[in-house]
Phi, psi and omega in degrees: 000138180270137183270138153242156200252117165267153163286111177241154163328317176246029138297058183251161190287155204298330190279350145303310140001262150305338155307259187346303196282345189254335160317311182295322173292335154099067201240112164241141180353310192278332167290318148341284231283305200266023177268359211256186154269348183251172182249158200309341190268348167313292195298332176294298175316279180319320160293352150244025160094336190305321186250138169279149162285090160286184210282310200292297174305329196269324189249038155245355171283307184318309179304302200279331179244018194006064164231114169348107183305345185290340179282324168322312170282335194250324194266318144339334197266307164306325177295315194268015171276301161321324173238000000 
């Protein structure tokens, strides 16, 4: 039998997500920035979806927000199976 993903609500792309998560932190793209290696416009891109989360962002999402890099990378992954 074939596993199919149905689109559910919370298939969304990873970087609402990330949205979410640096609100709930009271975190904005530019705070992200000046912990990271990348600039603020990495992340921005990823929070409108513009950029996918690769392996090198997720386990720099991981350092900074100790949220596992495989969540990042599986929900990315769920996302574009879908889209």
């Amino acid at each position: 039998m074939e596993k199919t993903i149905e689109k559910t609500s919370e298939t969304v792309h990873p970087g609402l997500i990330l949205k979410k998560v640096l609100e709930t932190r009271l975190m904005n793209t530019e705070d992200l920035a000046r912990l990271s290696k990348y600039d603020s416009e990495h992340f921005k891109k990823i929070i409108r979806g513009d950029n996918d989360i690769d392996q090198n962002t997720s386990q720099e999402l991981e350092r900074l927000l100790s949220i596992e890099s495989s969540f990042w990378l599986m929900k990315q992954k769920d996302y574009n199976t879908i889209h």
